[in-house]
N, C-alpha and C positions, 0 to 999 in steps of 0.2 A: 732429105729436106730440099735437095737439088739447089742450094746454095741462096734457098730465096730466106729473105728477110720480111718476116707477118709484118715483126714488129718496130720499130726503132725506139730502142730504149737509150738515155742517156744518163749515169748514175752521177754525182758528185756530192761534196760536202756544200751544203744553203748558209748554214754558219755553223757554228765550233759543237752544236750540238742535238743541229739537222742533218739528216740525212734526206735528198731532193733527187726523187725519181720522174724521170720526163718520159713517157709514152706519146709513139706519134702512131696511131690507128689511120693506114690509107683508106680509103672510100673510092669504090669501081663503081662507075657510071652507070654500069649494065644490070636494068632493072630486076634480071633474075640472079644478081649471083649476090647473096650475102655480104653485109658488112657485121658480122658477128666478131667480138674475139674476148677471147677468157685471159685473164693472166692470174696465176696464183703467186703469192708470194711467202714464201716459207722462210721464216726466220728463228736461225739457232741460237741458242742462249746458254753458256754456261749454268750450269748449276750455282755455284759461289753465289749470282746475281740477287737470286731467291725469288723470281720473276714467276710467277704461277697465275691460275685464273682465282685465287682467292686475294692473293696482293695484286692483281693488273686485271682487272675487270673490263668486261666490254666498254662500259661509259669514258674510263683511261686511255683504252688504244684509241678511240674516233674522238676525243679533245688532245691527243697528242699528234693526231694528223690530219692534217687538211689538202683539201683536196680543189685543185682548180681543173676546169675544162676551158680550151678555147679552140678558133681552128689555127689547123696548122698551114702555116705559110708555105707554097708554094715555091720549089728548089729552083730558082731564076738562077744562071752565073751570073757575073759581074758583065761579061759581054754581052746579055742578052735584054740587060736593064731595057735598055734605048732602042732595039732593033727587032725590026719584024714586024708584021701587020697586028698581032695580038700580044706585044709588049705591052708592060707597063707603062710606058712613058704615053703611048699613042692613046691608051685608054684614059690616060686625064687628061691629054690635049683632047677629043672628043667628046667628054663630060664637060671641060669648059667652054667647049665652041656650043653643044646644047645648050649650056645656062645663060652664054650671053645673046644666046639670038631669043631665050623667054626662058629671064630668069623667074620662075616658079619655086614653092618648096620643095616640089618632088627631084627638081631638079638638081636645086643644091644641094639635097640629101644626097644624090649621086655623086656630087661631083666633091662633096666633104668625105662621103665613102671611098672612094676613088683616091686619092689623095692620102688618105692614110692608107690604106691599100700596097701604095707605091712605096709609103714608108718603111710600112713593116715587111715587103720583098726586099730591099734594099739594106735594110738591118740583115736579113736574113743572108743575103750574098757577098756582103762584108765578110758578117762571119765564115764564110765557108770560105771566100780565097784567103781569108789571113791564115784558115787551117791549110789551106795547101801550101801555103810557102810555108808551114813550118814543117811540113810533111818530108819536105823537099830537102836531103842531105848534101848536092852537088851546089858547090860555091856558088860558081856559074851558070847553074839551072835556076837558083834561088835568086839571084841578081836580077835575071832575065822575067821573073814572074812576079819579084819587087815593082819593078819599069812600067809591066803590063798593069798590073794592079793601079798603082797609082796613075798611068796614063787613063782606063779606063771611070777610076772615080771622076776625074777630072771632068770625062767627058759627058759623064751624066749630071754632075752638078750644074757643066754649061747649059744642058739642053732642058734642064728643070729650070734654071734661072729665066732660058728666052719666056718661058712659058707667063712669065710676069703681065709683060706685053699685052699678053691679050687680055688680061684679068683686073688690071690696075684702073685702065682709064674711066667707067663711068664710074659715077660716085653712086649709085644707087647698087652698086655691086662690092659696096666696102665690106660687107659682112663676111662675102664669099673669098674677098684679096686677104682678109684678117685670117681664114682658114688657109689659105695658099702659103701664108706665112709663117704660122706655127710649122709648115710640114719642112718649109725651107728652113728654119733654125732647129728642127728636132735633127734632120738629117743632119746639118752640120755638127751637132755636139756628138752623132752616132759614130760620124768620122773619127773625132776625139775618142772617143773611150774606146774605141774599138784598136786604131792605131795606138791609145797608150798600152793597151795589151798586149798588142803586136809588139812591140816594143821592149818590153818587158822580158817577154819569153826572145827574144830574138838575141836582147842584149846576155840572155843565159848560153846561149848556144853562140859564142865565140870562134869556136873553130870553123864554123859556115856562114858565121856574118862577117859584113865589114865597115868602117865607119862611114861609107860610102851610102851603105844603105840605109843606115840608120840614119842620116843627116838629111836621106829623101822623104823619109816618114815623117821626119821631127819637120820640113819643112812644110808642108801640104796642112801639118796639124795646124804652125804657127798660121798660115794660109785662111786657114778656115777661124780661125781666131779672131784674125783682121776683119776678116767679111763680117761675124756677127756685131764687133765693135762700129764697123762703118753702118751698120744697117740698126743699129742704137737694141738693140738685141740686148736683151737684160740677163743672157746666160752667161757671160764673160767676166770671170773669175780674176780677181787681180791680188796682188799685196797685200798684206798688213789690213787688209780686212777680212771680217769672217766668214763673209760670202755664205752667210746663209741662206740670204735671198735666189744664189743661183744653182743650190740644190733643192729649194723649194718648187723655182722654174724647172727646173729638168725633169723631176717629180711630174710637174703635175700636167708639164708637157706629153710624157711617156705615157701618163694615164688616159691623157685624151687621143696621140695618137695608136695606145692598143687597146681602146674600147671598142674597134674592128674586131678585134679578134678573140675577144669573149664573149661567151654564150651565157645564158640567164638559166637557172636550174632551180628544178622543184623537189625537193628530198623531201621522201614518205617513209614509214616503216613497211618493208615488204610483205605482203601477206596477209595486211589486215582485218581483211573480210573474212578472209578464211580463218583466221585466229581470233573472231567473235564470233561467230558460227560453232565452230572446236569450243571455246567458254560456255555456248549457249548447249553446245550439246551434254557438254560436262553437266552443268546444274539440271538439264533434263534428267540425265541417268540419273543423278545423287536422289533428284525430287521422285523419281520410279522406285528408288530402291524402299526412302523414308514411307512413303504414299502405300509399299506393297506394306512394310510390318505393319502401320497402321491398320491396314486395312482386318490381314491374319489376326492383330493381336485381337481386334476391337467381334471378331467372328466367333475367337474362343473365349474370350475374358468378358465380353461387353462392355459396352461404354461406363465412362467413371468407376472405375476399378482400378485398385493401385498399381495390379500388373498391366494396365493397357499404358496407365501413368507415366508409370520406368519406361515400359516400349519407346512410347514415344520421345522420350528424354533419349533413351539408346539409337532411336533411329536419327534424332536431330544429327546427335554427334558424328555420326557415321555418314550421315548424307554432307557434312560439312566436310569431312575426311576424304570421301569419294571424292568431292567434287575438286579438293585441294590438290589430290594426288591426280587424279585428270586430267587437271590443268599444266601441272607442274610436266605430267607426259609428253603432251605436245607441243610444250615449250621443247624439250631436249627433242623431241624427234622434226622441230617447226624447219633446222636449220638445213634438212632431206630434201626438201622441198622446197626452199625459201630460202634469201638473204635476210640481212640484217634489214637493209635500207636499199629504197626505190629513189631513182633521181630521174626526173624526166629531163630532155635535155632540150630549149627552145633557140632559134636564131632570132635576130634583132627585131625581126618581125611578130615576136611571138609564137612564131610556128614552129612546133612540135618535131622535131630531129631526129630524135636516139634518145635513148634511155641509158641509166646507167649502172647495174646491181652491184652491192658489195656487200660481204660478210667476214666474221672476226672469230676465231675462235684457239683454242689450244689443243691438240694434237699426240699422240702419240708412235713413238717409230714405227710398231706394228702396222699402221694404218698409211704408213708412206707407201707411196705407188712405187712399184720398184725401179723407175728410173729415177726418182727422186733420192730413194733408198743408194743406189751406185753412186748418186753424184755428190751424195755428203757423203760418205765414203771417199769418194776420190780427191776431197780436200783437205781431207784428214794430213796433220803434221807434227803437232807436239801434243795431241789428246795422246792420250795414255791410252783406252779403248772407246768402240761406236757407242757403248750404251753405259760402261760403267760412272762415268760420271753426272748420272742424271740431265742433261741438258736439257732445257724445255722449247719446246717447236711451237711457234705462233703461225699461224696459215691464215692470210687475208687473200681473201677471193674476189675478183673484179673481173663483170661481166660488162660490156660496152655494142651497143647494137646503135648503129646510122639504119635509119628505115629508108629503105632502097625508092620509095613511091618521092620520098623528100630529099632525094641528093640532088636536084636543082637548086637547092637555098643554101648548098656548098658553093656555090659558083666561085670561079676562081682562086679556090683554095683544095687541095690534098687529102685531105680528111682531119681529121679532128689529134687533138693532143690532149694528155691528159696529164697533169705536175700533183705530183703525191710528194707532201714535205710531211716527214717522219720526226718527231723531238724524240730524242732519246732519253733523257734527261731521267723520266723511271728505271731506268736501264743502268745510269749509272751512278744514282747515288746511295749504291752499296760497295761498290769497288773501295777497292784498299788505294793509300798514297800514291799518285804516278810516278813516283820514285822509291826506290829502297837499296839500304847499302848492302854492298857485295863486295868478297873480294879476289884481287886481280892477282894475276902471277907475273911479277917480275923477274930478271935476272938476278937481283939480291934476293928474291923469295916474295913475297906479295906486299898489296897495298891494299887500303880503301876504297872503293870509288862507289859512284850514284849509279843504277842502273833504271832504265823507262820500266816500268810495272804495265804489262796491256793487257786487254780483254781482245778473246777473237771471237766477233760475233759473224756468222755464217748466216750469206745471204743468197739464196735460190730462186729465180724466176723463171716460170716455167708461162708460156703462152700456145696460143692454138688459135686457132683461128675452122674451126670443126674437120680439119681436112692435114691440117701442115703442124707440127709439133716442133719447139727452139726451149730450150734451156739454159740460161746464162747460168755464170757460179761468180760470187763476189763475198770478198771479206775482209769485214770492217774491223780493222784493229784501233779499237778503242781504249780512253782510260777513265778516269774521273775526271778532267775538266772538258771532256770531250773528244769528237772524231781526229785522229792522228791523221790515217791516211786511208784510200780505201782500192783495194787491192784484186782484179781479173783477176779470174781461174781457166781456162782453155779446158773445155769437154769436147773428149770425142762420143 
């Protein structure tokens, strides 16, 4: 695999009873080389569950998962926000110095693009240095990249603010200052939630923080608190009130500044021309088959005769039969050939991107490819054996193609990401109590106590990209009120 990553997948629990897979598909500029990639996803089920395709039907698995496309952001550091000729910071100073010398709507379209643009970089590199300083085990390595961090938000917050200046003073340009404003209080509440994370995990990991640093987070947060209060900013959460209103704001803030980065989709069933075609040719043969007795009976019996009669009552039936069992054929063999569902994938502009196939189906271990076969195998730990306990394998299939002629309308973005939220909820309402008693052995001889009751459900992704193969292994120890935790596997 030469150490290359197709794909970046990111798993975690969405809430108590999703499971939310993030796929980030890159996109190479170079008009001959493919943006294809396949990911299958195999998931193992206990038997106990009772999960089959006569209780979990196609129609069950695609209303228990949904699926979003948007593009993916662009990996800016925290240093790199404000510096350089093709920075983010330079492309909305540029977008704004166009709109005020004629402002137009083409114009302000850019420069409202542009602008959330910067937002959702900037979300993006938040998150990535808060993951490096918790990456960071040395006191005094973490101190030092605490400092940076915070000196550098600092200094992009400055250089966003001067930007006001040029935007504020004509009043015929109040529309465009109102949009420069959402992005200056969305950023500031992204500081907040981002730093109360940071925070959070920081204050878990003790032995490499110190109240030194924590007292610099909490102050920048209180910081940016101030500013939205001075600047009459309706996101600022206080007391003894319920503050509904300012998770309504932040809501519907995020929604306007990540409407950049969703795409608009058109979901078909796959294959539908050819699967009226396959019906019309069923009812052809059925009507050839009816059409020939007809024709024998009516040669040897002649017309209005009791046996031409029967014939043709025998041949309805049977042309009705034929044509049921024809159909029913290339139903089962449709999915050879075909997915479930067609998604076209368009940009803001309406123009046509990528497409996006997927299909649903149940499986058996025979039909595992044998590195799939090894790798459920190699997670094997309290099953008893690979096949005796019936477990049933669900295999969703998700094919994503960017059309190479339209990777210009990617413009300053990565490629595309793709969020698969999973409800498990069919899954687990056959589980027994998540608790049951057990007993323990003490030094006077045993007690009572609770013990967690889980399911482990086994989860395999497998990607390609036509050329490079990656296999992740993950499993989800679940119970009945939901996802516990969810647990890597290391394949070699």
């Amino acid at each position: 695999m030469n150490g290359m990553h197709i794909i970046r997948e990111n798993i975690k629990k969405h809430d108590q009873l999703s499971l939310e897979i993030k796929l980030e598909f890159p996109v190479s500029n170079e008009r001959r080389k493919k943006n294809s990639y396949f990911v299958n996803m195999y998931l193992f089920l206990p038997y106990a569950l009772d999960v089959n395709k006569h209780s979990f039907s196609k129609k069950n698995f695609y209303n228990a998962l949904k699926t979003n496309i948007r593009l993916t952001t662009p990996p800016y550091s925290i240093e790199k926000m404000v510096k350089g000729k093709n920075s983010p910071l330079i492309k909305v100073q540029e977008s704004i110095t166009n709109y005020m010398a004629a402002p137009d709507a083409d114009r302000k379209d850019d420069l409202e693009l542009q602008l959330k643009r910067f937002c959702s970089i900037f979300g993006t590199a938040l998150r990535r240095g808060g993951n490096r300083i918790l990456r960071v085990k040395n006191t005094d390595e973490r101190k030092l990249l605490i400092d940076n961090y915070i000196h550098q938000i600092e200094n992009i917050r400055h250089c966003f603010r001067d930007l006001e200046k040029q935007i504020k003073i004509p009043v015929t340009n109040s529309n465009a200052y109102n949009i420069y404003s959402f992005a200056d209080e969305y950023q500031s509440l992204l500081i907040e939630r981002n730093f109360f994370g940071l925070l959070d995990k920081l204050t878990l990991k003790k032995e490499n923080t110190t109240k030194e640093m924590l007292s610099k987070l909490k102050e920048l947060v209180i910081q940016e608190m101030r500013y939205r209060e001075e600047r009459n900013y309706p996101s600022v959460a206080y007391t003894h009130r319920t503050n509904e209103d300012v998770l309504h704001r932040s809501s519907r803030l995020k929604k306007f500044i990540e409407s950049n980065l969703f795409l608009s989709t058109d979901t078909k069933k796959d294959g539908m021309i050819f699967e009226q075609v396959m019906f019309a040719l069923a009812a052809g043969l059925a009507m050839v088959f009816a059409t020939a007795v007809a024709f024998a009976t009516q040669m040897i019996y002649g017309n209005l005769t009791l046996p031409f009669f029967i014939a043709l009552i025998i041949s309805y039936m049977f042309k009705d039969r034929i044509k049921e069992l024809v159909r029913i054929y290339f139903n089962k063999e449709h999915h050879k050939f075909f997915q479930d569902f067609k998604t076209n994938i368009y940009d803001q502009r309406a123009r046509k991107i990528g497409f996006l196939k997927e299909s649903f189906q149940f499986i058996k271990h025979r039909y595992l490819a044998e590195n799939i076969y090894n790798a459920r195998n190699s997670m094997r730990s309290t099953e008893i054996t690979k096949e005796s306990m019936g477990e049933k394998i669900i295999l969703y299939r998700n094919k994503i193609k960017v059309l190479n002629k339209r990777v210009k309308a990617l413009n300053d973005f990565s490629g595309t990401t793709e969020i698969l939220r999973l409800n498990i909820s069919d899954f687990t309402k056959n589980m027994d109590d998540p608790e049951k008693e057990i007993f323990v052995k003490t030094k006077n001889g045993f007690k009572r106590s609770l013990a967690r009751r889980s399911y482990h459900l086994n989860l395999i992704l497998s990607y390609s990209n036509g050329k490079t193969d990656e296999i992740k292994l993950y499993k989800l120890i679940v119970d009945r009120n939901g996802i516990n935790r969810i647990e890597r596997f290391r394949h070699n």
